[in-house]
ROLO-995105 format. One record per residue (C-alpha): x, y, z. Coordinates in steps of 0.02 Angstrom, whole numbers, plus 50000, padded with zeros to 5 digits. Layout:
BEGIN
XYZ
...
***
This chain:
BEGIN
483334656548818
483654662348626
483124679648610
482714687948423
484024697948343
483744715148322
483064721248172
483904733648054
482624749448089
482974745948273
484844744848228
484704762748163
483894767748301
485244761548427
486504767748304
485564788948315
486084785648523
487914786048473
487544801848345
486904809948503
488324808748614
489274810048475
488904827248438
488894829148611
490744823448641
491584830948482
490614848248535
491804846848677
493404841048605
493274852448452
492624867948536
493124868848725
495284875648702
494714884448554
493394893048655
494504897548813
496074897748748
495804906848551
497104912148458
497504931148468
496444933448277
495214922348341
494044936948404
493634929948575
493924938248719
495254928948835
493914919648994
495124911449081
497214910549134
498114904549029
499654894549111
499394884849267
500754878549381
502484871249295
501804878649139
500334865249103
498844874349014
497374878349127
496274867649015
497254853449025
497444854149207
495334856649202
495284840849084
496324828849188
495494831049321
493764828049224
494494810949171
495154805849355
493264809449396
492964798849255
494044786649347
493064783649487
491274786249407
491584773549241
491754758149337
490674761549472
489184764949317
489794748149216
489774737549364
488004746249460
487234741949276
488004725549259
487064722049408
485444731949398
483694722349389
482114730949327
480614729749200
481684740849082
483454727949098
484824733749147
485694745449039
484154757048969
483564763749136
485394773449132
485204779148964
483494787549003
484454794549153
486134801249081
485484810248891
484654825048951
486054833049085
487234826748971
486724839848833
486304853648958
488064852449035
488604851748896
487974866348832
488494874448999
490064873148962
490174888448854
489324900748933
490214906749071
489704922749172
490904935049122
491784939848966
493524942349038
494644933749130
493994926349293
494094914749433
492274912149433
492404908849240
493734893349260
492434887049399
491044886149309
491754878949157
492644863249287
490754862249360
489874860749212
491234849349124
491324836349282
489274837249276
489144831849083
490744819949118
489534811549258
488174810249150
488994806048993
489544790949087
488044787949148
487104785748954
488784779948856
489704766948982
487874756548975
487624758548792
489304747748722
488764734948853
487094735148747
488254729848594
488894711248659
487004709348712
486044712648546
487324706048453
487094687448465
488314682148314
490224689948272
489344698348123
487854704048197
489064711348335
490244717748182
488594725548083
488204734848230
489774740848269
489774745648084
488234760448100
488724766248261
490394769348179
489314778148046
488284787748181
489884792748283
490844803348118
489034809748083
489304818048247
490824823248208
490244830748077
488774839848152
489794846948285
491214853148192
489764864548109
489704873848261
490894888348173
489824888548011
488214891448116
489024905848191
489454912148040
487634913647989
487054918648142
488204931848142
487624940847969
485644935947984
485554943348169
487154953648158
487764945148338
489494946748404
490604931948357
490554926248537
488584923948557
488504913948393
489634901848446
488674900948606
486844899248528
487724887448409
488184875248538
486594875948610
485754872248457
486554856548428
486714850948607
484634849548587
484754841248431
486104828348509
484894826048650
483374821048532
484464807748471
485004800948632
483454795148690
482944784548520
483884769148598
482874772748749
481054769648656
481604758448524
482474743148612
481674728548748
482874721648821
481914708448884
481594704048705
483094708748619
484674705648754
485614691048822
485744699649003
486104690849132
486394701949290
488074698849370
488204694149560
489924697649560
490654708249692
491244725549620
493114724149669
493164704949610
492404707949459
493444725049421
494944713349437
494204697649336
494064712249193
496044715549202
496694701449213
495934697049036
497484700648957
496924701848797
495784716848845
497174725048901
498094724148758
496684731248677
496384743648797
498074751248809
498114753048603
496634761048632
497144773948745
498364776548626
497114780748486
496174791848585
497544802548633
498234804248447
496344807348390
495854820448521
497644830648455
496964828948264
495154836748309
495824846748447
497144853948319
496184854348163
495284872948211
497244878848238
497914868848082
496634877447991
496984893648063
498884893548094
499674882147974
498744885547826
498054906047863
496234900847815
494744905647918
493934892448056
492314889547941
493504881447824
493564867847958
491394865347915
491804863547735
493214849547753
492304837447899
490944832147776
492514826047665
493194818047800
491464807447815
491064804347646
492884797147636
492494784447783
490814778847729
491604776247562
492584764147664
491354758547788
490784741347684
492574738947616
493064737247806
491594728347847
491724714847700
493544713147712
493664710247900
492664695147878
493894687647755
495654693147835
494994694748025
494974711248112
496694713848170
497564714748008
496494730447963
496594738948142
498544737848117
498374746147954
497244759948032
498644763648156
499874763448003
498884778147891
498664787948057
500524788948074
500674794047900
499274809247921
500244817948090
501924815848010
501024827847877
500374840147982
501994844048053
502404849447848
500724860347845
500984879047766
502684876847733
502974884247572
503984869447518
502274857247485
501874861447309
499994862847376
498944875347372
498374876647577
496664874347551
497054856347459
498144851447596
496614853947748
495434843347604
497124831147609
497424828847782
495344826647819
495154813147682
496604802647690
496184802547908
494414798647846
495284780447798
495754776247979
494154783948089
493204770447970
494464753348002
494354760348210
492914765448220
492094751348144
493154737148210
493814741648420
491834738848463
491724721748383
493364713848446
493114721348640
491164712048602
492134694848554
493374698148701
491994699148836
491034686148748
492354672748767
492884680448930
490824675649013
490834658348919
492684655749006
492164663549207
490194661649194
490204680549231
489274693449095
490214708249139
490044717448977
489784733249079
491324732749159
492394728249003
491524742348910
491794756249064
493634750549076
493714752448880
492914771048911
493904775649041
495624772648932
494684783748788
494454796748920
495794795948972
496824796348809
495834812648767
496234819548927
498084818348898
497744823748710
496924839448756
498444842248905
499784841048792
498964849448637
498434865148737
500104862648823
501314862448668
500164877148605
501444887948733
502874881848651
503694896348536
502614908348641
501134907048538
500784913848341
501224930448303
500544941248147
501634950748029
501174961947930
502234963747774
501764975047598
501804968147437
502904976847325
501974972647191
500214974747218
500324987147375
499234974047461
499654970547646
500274951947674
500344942447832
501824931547862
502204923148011
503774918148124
504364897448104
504744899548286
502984902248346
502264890248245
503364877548331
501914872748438
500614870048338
501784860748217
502574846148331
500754841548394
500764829248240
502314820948270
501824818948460
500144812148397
501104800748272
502214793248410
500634788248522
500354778848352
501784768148351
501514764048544
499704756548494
500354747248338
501724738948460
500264734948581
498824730748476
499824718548377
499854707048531
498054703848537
497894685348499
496294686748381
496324669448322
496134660148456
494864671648537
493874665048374
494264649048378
493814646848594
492054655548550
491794644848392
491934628848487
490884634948647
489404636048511
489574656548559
489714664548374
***
């Protein structure tokens, strides 16, 4: 039975559910080391220890095991909703459920009972972050499957894809304000550094919980979705999913993305910070850039991956990623005949290029994937294909934030010198190379996870996945 395509207002409004977690997501992975593990000028006080066992950060060791809860909660979610059967359908039922804990764990997150170091700090903060994992898998893991669904064409699956991409850097955006709220916080109710942040966070976890639930009131399924609920036995179906090999091609270039992604916002407070000696609202001032410079590119992507196919441009995304973290590793050195300042507006613009051609594109070829994967096995398991695509983006971030905070300990940190000018009397602070060491190979790390998903990505057999739906009467 033909269902109607979704119109463009309720396009929008799916699109403000990905702005929600968004913001909800990037509060995390911008926020959460800098928060509990600050650098010494930061003015935070230190919550939590600082090394773990065989010298792994303690956030990274609180992160991996977030994303091996992940693990077992992301397919279990895809495949309960692939199956689920109500008045509602079968994905927004879990979107209703998941936005509202989301944002309070969230928010949880960052305040922690004490101000100094403590066990009961480091428990709290793993509580809270497995809770808002759970439920963040709960609203997002249903949502993607929503995009094969609505999407009834390639190009109405490639013009959604298109605003969520728009929605997701507006999050970005909106939670890398956190700092710059502070900041006013701090002078119009003359709070300590540490409470602004806090209230901050809080602030915009309500606003990224408003948006969540638009989806959630906007779209019928039963008017809008081809859903079909699967009768496939979890295990079967979990391996029908991997042995698409296609998908995991796509899936392992993903992870790959992810990881080298979560070091560039992880490490943008710090590039900020370390590399270039500005102060941490600089990094509010340069994200906008970093959006205007992918919507500038959002219809170029969009118009040319319907002439040249979607693979070509992904490829190139990869490419310019490379080119940004072999940068960073140059950063502050006095060598670049850039002013600092130019080289954070650099480094955000140029990665603005990329973020559009993946986030744009990854959403619309895993939607042709599981399309031609139901017309081939008669099984709509969009869920699953979507959960297995989250759980390698979890994933990747999880390793992203274990070795960022992890190289952070290489050179023993960032130490201040203070040196006089014999000029102007002034003090000066310089810094040692040595120190710097591990804030500085984070981009050529990132930039090798590059190369692994151009070598993996470029395997994906677009064409005929094209072609197979074309002739099924599919797109």
């Amino acid at each position: 039975m033909k269902k109607e395509s979704l119109s463009f207002p309720r396009q929008v409004a799916y699109a403000i559910g990905q702005l929600g977690w968004s913001i909800l997501i990037n509060i995390i992975g911008f926020h959460q080391v800098y928060f509990y593990l600050p650098p010494e000028e930061a003015g935070f006080p230190e919550l939590i220890v600082k090394v773990a066992i065989f010298g792994i950060s303690t956030i990274g060791v609180v992160s991996a095991l977030g994303r091996l809860w992940d693990g077992v909660t992301d397919p279990l979610i895809a495949n309960l909703s692939d199956r689920w059967e109500s008045k509602w359908g079968r994905r927004i039922p879990f979107l209703a459920l998941g936005g509202l804990p989301a944002a309070i764990f969230c928010g949880m997150v960052f305040i922690p009972p004490d101000r100094a170091i403590s066990t009961f700090n480091l428990v709290w903060m793993t509580f809270s972050l497995l809770a808002f994992y759970l439920f963040l898998t709960i609203y997002v893991t249903p949502y993607f499957a929503l995009i094969p669904e609505l999407g009834h064409t390639s190009v109405e699956r490639l013009n959604i894809s298109t605003l969520i991409s728009v929605t997701y850097a507006l999050g970005i955006m909106v939670a890398a304000q956190v700092p710059l709220i502070a900041e006013n916080l701090t002078k119009a109710y003359s709070m300590d550094k540490y409470s602004s942040y806090q209230i901050a966070i809080l602030i915009l976890s309500g606003i990224a919980c408003f948006c969540m639930y638009f989806p959630v009131f906007a779209i019928n399924e039963k008017k809008y979705c081809l859903s079909v609920p699967s009768n496939v036995p979890f295990k079967e179906a979990l391996m029908m999913t991997f042995k698409n090999k296609d998908f995991v091609y796509f899936s392992i270039s993903d992870f790959n993305y992810f990881l080298s992604l979560t070091i560039l916002t992880t490490g943008l407070t710090y590039y900020v910070k370390v590399l270039l000696n500005q102060e941490e609202s600089l990094v509010s001032q340069i994200l906008p850039v970093m959006l205007f410079s992918s919507f500038l590119c959002y219809p170029i992507v969009n118009l040319i991956a319907r002439k040249i196919g979607k693979k070509q441009l992904v490829l190139g995304g990869f490419f310019i990623f490379l080119l940004v973290f072999i940068f960073i590793f140059f950063m502050g050195m006095e060598f670049i005949p850039i002013p600092p300042i130019l080289q954070a507006y650099l480094v955000v613009a140029v990665a603005g290029i990329p973020m559009a051609i993946l986030g744009i594109l990854p959403n619309a070829i895993l939607a042709d994937i599981a399309e031609l994967d139901a017309i081939k096995t008669g099984s709509r398991r969009e869920g699953l294909f979507y959960a297995a695509r989250t759980l390698m983006q979890k994933l990747g971030q999880t390793i992203g934030v274990l070795l960022f905070s992890s190289l952070l300990l290489v050179g023993g940190g960032v130490n201040k010198i203070e040196k006089i000018d014999p000029v102007s009397g002034k003090k000066l602070i310089d810094r040692e190379k040595s120190n710097l060491l591990g804030v500085q190979i984070t981009g050529p790390v990132a930039g090798l996870f590059c190369i692994l998903a151009i070598i993996t990505f470029a395997r994906y057999k677009e064409k005929e996945t094209l072609e197979e739906i074309a002739k099924s009467g599919g797109i």
